[in-house]
PDB file with SEQRES, HELIX, SHEET and CRYST1 records, atoms N, CA, C and O in Angstrom:
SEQRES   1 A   69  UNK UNK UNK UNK UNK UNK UNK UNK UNK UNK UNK UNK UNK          
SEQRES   2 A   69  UNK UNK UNK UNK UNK UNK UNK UNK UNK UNK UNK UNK UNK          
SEQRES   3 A   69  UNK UNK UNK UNK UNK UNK UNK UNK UNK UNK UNK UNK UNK          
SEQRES   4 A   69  UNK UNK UNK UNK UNK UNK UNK UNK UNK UNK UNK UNK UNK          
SEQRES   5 A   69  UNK UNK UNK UNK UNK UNK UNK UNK UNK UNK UNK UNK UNK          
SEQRES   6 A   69  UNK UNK UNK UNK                                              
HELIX    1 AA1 UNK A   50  UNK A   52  5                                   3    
HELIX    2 AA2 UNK A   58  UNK A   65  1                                   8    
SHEET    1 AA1 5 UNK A   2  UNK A   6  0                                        
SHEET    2 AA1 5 UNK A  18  UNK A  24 -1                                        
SHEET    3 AA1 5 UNK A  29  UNK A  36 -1                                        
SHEET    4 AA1 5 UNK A  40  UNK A  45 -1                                        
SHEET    5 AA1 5 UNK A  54  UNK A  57 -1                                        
CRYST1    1.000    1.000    1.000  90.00  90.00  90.00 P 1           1          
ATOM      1  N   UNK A   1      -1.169  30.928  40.209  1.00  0.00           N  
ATOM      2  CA  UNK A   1      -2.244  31.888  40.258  1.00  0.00           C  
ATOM      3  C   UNK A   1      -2.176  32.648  41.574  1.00  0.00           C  
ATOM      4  O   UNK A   1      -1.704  32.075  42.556  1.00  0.00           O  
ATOM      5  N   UNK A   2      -2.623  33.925  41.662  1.00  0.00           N  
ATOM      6  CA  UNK A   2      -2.673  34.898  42.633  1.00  0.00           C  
ATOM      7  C   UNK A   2      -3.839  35.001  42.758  1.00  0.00           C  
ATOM      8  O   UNK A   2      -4.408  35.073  41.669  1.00  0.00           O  
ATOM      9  N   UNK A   3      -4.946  35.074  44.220  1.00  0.00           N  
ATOM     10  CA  UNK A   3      -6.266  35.523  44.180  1.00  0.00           C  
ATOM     11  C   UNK A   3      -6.334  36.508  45.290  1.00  0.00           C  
ATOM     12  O   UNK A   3      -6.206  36.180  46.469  1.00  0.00           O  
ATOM     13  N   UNK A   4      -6.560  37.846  44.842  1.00  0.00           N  
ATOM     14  CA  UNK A   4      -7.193  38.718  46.020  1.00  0.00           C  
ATOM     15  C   UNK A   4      -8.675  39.301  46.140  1.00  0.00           C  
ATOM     16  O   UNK A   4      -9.578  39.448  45.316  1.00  0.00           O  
ATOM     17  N   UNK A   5      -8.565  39.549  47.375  1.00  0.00           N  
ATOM     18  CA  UNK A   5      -9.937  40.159  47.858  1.00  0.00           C  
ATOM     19  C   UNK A   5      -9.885  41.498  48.008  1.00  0.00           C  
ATOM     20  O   UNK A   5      -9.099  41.895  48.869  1.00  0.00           O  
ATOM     21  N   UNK A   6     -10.713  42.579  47.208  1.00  0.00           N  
ATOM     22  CA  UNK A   6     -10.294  44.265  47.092  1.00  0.00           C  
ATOM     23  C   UNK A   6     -11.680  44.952  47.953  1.00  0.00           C  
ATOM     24  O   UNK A   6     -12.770  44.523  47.578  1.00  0.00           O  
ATOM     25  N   UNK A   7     -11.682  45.461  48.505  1.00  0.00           N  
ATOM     26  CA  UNK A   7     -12.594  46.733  48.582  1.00  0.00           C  
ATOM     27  C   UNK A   7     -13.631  45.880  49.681  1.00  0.00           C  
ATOM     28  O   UNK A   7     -14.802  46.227  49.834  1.00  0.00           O  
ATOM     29  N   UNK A   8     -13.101  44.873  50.318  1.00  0.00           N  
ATOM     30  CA  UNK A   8     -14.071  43.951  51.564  1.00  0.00           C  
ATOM     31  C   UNK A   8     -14.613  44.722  52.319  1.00  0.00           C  
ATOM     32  O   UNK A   8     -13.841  45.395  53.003  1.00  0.00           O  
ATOM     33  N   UNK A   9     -16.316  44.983  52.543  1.00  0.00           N  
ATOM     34  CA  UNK A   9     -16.986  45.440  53.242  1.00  0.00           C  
ATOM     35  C   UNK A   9     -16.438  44.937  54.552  1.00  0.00           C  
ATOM     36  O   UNK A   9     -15.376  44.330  54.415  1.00  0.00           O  
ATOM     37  N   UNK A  10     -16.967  45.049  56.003  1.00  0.00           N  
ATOM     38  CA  UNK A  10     -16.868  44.715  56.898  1.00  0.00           C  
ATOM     39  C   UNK A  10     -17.528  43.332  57.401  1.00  0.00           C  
ATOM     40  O   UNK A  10     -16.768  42.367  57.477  1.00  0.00           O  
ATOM     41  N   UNK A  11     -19.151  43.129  57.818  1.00  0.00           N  
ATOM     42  CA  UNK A  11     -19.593  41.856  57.756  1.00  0.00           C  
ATOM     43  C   UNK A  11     -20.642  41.393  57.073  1.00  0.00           C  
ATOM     44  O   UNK A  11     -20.918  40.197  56.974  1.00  0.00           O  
ATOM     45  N   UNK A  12     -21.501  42.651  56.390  1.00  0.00           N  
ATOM     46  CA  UNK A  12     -22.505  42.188  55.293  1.00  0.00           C  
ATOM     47  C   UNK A  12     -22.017  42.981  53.867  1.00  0.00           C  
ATOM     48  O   UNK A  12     -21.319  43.994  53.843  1.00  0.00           O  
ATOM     49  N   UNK A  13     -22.468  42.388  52.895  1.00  0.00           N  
ATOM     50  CA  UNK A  13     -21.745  42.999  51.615  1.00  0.00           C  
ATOM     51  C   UNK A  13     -22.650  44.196  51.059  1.00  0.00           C  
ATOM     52  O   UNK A  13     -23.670  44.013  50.395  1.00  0.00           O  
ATOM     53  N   UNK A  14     -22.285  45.089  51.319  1.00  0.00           N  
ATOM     54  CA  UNK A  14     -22.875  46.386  50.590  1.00  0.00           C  
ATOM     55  C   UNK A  14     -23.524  46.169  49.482  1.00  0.00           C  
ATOM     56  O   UNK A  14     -23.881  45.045  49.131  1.00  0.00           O  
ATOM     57  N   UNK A  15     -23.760  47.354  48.754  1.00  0.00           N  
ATOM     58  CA  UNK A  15     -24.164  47.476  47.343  1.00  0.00           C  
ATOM     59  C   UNK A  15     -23.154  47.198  46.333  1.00  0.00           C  
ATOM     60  O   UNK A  15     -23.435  46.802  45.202  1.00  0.00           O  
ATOM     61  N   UNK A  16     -21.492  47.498  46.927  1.00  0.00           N  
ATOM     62  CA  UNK A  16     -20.711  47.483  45.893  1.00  0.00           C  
ATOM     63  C   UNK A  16     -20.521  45.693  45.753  1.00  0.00           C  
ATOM     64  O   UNK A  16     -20.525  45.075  44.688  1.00  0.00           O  
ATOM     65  N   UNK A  17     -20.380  45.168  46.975  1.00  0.00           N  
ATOM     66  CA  UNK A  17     -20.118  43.844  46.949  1.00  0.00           C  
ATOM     67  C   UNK A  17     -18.618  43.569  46.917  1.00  0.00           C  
ATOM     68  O   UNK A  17     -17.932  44.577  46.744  1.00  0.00           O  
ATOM     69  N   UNK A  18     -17.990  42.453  47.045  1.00  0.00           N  
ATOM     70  CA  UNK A  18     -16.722  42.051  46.866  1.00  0.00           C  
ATOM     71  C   UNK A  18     -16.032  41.759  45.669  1.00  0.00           C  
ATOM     72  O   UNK A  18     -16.571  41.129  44.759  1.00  0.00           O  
ATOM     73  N   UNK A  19     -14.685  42.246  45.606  1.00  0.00           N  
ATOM     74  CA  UNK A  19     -14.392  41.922  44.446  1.00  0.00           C  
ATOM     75  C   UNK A  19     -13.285  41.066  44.059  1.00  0.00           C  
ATOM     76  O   UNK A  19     -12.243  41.574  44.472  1.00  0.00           O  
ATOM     77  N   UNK A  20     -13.076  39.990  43.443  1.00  0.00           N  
ATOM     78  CA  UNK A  20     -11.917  39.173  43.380  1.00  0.00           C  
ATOM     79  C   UNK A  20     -11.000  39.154  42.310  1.00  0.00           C  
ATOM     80  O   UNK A  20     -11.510  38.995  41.201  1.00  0.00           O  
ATOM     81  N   UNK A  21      -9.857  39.267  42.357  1.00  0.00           N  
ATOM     82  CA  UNK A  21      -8.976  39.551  41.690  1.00  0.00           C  
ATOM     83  C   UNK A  21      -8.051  37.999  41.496  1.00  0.00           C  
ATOM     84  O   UNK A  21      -7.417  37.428  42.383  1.00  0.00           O  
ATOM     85  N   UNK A  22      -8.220  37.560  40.040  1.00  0.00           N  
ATOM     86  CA  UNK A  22      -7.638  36.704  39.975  1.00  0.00           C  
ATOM     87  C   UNK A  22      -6.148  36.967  38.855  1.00  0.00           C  
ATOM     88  O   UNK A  22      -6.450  37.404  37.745  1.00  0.00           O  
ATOM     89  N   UNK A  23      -4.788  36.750  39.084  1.00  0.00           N  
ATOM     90  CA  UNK A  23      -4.037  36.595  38.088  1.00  0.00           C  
ATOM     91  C   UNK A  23      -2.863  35.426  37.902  1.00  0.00           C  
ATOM     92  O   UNK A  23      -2.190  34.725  38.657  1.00  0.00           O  
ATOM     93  N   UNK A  24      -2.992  35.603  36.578  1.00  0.00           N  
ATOM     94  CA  UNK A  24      -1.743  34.883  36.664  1.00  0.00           C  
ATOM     95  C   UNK A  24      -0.242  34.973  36.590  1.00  0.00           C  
ATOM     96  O   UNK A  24       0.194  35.265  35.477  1.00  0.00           O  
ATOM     97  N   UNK A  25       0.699  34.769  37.619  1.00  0.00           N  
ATOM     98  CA  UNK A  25       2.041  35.312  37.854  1.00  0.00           C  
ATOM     99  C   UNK A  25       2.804  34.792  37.144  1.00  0.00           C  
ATOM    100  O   UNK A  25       3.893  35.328  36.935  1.00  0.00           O  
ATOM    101  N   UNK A  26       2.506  33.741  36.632  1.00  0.00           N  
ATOM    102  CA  UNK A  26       3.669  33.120  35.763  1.00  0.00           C  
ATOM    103  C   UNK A  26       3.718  33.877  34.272  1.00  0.00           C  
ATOM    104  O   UNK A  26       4.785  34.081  33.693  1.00  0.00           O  
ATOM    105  N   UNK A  27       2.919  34.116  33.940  1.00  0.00           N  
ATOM    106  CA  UNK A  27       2.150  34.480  32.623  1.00  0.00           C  
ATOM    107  C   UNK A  27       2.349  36.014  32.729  1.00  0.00           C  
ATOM    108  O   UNK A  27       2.603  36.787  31.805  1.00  0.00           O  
ATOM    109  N   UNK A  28       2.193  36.277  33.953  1.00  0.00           N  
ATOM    110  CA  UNK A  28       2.277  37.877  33.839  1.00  0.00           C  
ATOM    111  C   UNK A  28       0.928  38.970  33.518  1.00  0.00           C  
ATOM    112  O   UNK A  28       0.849  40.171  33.258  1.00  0.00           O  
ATOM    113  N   UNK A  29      -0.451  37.402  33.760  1.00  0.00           N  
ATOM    114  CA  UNK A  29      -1.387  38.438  32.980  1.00  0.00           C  
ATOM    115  C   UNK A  29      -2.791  38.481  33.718  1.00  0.00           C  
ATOM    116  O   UNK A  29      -3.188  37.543  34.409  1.00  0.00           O  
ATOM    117  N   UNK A  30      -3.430  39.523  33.535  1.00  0.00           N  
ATOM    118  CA  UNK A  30      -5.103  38.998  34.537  1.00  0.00           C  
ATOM    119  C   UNK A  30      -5.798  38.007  33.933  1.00  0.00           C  
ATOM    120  O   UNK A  30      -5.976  38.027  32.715  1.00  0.00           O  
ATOM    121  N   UNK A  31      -6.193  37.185  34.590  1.00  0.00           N  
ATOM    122  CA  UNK A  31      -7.220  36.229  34.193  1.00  0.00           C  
ATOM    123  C   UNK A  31      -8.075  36.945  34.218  1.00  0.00           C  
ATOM    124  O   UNK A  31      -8.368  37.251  33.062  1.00  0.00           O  
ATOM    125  N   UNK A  32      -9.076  37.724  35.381  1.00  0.00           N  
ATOM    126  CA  UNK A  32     -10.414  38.138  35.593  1.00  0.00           C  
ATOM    127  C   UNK A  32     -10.591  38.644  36.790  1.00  0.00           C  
ATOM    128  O   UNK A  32      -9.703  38.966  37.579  1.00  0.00           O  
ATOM    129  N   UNK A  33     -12.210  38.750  36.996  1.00  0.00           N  
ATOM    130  CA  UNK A  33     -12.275  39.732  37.785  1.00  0.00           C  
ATOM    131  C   UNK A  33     -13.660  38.845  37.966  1.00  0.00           C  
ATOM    132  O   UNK A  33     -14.306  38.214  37.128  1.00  0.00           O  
ATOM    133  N   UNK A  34     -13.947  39.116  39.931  1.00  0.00           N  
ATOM    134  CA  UNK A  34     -15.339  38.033  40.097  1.00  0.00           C  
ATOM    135  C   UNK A  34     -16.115  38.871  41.093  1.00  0.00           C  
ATOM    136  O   UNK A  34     -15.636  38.795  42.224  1.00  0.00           O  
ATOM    137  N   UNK A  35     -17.140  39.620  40.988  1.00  0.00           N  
ATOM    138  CA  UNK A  35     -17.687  40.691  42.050  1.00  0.00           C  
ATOM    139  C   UNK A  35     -18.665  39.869  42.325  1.00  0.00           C  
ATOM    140  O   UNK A  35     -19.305  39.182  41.528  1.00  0.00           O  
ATOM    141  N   UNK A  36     -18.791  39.957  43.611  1.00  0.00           N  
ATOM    142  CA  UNK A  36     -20.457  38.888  44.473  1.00  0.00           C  
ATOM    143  C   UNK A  36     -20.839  39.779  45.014  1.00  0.00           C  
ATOM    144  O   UNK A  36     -20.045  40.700  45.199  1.00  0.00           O  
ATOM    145  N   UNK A  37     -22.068  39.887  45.452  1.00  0.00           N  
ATOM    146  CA  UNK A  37     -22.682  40.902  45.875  1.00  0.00           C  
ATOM    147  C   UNK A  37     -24.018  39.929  46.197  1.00  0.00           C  
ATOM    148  O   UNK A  37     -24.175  38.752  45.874  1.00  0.00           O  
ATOM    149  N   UNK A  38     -24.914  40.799  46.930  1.00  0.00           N  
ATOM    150  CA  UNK A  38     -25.694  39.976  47.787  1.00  0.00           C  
ATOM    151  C   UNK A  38     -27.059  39.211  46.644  1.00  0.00           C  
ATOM    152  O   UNK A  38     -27.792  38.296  47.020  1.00  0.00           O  
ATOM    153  N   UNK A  39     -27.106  39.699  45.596  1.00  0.00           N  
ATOM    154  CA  UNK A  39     -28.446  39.594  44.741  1.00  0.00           C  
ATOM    155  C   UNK A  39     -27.600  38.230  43.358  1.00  0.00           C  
ATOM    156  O   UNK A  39     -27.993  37.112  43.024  1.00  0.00           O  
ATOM    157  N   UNK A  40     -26.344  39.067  42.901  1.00  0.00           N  
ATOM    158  CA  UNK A  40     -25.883  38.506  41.702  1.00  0.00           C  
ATOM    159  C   UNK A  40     -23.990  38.444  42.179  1.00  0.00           C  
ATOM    160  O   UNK A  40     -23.328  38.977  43.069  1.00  0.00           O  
ATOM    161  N   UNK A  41     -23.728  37.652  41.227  1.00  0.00           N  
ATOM    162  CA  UNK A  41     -22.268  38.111  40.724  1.00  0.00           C  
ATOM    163  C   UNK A  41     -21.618  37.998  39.304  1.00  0.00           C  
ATOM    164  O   UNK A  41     -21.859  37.110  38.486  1.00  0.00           O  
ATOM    165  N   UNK A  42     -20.480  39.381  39.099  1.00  0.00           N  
ATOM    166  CA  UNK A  42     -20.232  39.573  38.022  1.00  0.00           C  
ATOM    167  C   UNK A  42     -19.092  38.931  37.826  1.00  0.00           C  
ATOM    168  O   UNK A  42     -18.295  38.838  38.759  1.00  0.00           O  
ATOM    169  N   UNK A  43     -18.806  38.354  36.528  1.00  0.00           N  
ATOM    170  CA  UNK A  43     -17.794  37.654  35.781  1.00  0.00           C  
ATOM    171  C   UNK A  43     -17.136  38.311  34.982  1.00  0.00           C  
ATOM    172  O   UNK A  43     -17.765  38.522  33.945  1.00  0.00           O  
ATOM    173  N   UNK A  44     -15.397  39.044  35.021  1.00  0.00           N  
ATOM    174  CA  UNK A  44     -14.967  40.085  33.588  1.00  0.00           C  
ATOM    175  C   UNK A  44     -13.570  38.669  33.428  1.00  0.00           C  
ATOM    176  O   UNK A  44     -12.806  38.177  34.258  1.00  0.00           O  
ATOM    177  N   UNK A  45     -13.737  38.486  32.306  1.00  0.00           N  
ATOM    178  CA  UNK A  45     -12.254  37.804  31.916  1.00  0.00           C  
ATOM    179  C   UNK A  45     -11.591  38.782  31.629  1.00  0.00           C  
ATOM    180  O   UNK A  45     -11.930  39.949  31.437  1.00  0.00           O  
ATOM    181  N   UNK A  46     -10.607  38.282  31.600  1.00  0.00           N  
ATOM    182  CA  UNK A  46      -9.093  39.419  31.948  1.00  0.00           C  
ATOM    183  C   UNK A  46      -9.354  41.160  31.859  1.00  0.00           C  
ATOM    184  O   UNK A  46      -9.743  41.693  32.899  1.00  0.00           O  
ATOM    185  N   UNK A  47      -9.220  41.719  31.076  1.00  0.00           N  
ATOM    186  CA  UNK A  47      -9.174  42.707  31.625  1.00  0.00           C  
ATOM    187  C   UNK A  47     -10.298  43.695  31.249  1.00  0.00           C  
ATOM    188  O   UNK A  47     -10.041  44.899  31.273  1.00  0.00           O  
ATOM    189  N   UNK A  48     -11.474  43.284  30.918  1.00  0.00           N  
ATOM    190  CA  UNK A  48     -12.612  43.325  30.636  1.00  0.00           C  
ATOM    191  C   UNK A  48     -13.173  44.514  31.446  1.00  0.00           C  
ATOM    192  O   UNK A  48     -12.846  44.522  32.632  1.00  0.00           O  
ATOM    193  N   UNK A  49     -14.087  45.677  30.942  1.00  0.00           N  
ATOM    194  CA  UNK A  49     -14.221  46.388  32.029  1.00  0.00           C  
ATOM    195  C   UNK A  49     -16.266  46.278  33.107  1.00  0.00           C  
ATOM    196  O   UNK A  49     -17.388  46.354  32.606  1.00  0.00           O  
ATOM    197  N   UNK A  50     -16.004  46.156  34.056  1.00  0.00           N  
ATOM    198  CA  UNK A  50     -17.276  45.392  34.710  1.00  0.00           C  
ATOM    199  C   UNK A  50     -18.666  46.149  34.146  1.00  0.00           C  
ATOM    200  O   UNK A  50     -19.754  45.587  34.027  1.00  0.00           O  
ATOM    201  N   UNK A  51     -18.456  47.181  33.912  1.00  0.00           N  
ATOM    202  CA  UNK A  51     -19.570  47.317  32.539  1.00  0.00           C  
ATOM    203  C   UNK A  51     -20.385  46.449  31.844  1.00  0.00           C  
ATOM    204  O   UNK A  51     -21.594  46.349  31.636  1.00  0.00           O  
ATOM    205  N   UNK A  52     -18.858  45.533  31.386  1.00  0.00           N  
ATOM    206  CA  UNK A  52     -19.405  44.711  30.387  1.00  0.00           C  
ATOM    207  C   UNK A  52     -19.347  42.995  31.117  1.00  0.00           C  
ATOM    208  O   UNK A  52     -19.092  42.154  30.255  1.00  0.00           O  
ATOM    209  N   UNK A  53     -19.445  42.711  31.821  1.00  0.00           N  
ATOM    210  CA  UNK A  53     -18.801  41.805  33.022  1.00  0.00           C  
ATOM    211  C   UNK A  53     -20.055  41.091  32.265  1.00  0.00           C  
ATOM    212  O   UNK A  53     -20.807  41.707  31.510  1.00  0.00           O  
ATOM    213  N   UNK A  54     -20.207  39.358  32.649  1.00  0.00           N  
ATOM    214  CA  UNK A  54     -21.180  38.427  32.129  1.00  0.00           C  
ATOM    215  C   UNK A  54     -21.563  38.801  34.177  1.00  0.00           C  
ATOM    216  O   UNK A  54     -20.851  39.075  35.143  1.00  0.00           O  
ATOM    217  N   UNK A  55     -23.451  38.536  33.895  1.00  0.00           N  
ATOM    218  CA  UNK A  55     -23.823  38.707  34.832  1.00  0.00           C  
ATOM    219  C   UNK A  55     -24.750  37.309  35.479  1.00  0.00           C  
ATOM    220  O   UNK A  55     -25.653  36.944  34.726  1.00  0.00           O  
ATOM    221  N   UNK A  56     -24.622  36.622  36.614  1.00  0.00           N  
ATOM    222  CA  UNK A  56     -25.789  35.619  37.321  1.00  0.00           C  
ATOM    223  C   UNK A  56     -26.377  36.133  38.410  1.00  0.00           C  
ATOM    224  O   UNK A  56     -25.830  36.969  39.129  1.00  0.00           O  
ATOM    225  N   UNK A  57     -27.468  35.691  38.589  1.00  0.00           N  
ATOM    226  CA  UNK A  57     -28.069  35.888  40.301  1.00  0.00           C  
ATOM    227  C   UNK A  57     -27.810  34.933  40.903  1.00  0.00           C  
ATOM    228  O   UNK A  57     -27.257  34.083  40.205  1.00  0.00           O  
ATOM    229  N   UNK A  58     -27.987  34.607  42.125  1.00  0.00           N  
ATOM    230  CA  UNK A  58     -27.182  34.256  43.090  1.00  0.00           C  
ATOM    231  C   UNK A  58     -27.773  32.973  42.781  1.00  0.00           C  
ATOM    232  O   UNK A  58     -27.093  31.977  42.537  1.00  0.00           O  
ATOM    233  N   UNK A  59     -29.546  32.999  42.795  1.00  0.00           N  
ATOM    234  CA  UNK A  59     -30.391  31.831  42.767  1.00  0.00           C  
ATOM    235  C   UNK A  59     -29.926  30.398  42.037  1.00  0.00           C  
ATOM    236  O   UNK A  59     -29.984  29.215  42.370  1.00  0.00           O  
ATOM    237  N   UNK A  60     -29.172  31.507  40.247  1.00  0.00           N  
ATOM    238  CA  UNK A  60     -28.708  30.466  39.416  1.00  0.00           C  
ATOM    239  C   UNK A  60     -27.069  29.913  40.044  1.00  0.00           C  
ATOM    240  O   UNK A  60     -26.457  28.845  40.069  1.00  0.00           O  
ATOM    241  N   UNK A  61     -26.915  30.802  40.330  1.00  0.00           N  
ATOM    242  CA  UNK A  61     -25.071  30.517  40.640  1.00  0.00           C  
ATOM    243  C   UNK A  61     -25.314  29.181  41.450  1.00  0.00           C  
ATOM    244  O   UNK A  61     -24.675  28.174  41.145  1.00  0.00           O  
ATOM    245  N   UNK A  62     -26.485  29.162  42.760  1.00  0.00           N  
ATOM    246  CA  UNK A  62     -26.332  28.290  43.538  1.00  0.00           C  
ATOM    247  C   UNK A  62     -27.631  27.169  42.920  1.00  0.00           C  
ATOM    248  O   UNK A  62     -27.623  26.072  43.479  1.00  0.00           O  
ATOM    249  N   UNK A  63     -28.202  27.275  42.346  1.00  0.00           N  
ATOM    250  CA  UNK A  63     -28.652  25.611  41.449  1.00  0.00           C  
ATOM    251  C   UNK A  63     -27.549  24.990  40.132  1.00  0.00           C  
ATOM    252  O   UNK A  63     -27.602  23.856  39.657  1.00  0.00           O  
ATOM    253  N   UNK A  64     -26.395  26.302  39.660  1.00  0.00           N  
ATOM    254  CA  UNK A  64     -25.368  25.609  38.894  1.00  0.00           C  
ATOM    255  C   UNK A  64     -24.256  24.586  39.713  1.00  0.00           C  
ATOM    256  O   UNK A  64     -23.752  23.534  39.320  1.00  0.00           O  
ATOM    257  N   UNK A  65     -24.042  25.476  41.283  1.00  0.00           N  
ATOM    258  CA  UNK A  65     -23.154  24.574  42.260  1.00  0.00           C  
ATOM    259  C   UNK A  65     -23.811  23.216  42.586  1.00  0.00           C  
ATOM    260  O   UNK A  65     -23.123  22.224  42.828  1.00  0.00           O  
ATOM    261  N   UNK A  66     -25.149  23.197  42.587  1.00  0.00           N  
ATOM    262  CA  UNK A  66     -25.877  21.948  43.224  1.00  0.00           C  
ATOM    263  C   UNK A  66     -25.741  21.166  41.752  1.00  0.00           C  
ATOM    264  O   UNK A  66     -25.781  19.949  41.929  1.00  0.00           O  
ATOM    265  N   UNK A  67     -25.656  21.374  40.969  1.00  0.00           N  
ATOM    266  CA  UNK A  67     -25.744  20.708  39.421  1.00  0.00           C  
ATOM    267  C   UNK A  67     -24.406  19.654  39.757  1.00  0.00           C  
ATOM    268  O   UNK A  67     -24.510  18.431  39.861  1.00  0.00           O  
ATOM    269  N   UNK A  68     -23.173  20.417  39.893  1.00  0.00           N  
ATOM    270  CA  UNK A  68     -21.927  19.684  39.585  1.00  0.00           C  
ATOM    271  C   UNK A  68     -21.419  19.337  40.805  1.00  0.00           C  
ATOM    272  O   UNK A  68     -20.211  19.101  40.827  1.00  0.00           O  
ATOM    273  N   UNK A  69     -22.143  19.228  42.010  1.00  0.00           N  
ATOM    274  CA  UNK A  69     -21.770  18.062  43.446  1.00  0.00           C  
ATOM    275  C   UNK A  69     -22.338  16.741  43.184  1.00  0.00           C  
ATOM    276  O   UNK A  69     -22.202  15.836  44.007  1.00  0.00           O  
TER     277      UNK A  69                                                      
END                                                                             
């Protein structure tokens, strides 16, 4: 797997937020796409366009992380 970081604000995350680029090299193919941003973050499997991206707020993202420690 390949993971990059595109369009990194400087030290607080804008409106656009960060975006992560995940693929896979062996395969040759995108897995997805993971934008965080200060409120929510968006989820696109492979090549999905963020339009249609599955969406969380941050609140849930971080009581789903406390779920599975």
């Amino acid at each position: 797997m390949r993971v990059t970081i595109e369009d990194v604000p400087q030290v607080k995350l804008g409106s656009k937020g960060v975006l992560i680029r995940i693929r896979d090299e062996r395969a040759g193919k995108n897995v997805g796409k993971l934008w965080i941003g200060q409120a929510n973050l968006r989820w696109a499997k492979g090549s999905v366009p963020e339009k249609n991206a599955k969406t969380i707020s941050m609140s849930e993202f971080v009581d789903y992380l406390n779920s599975i420690t």
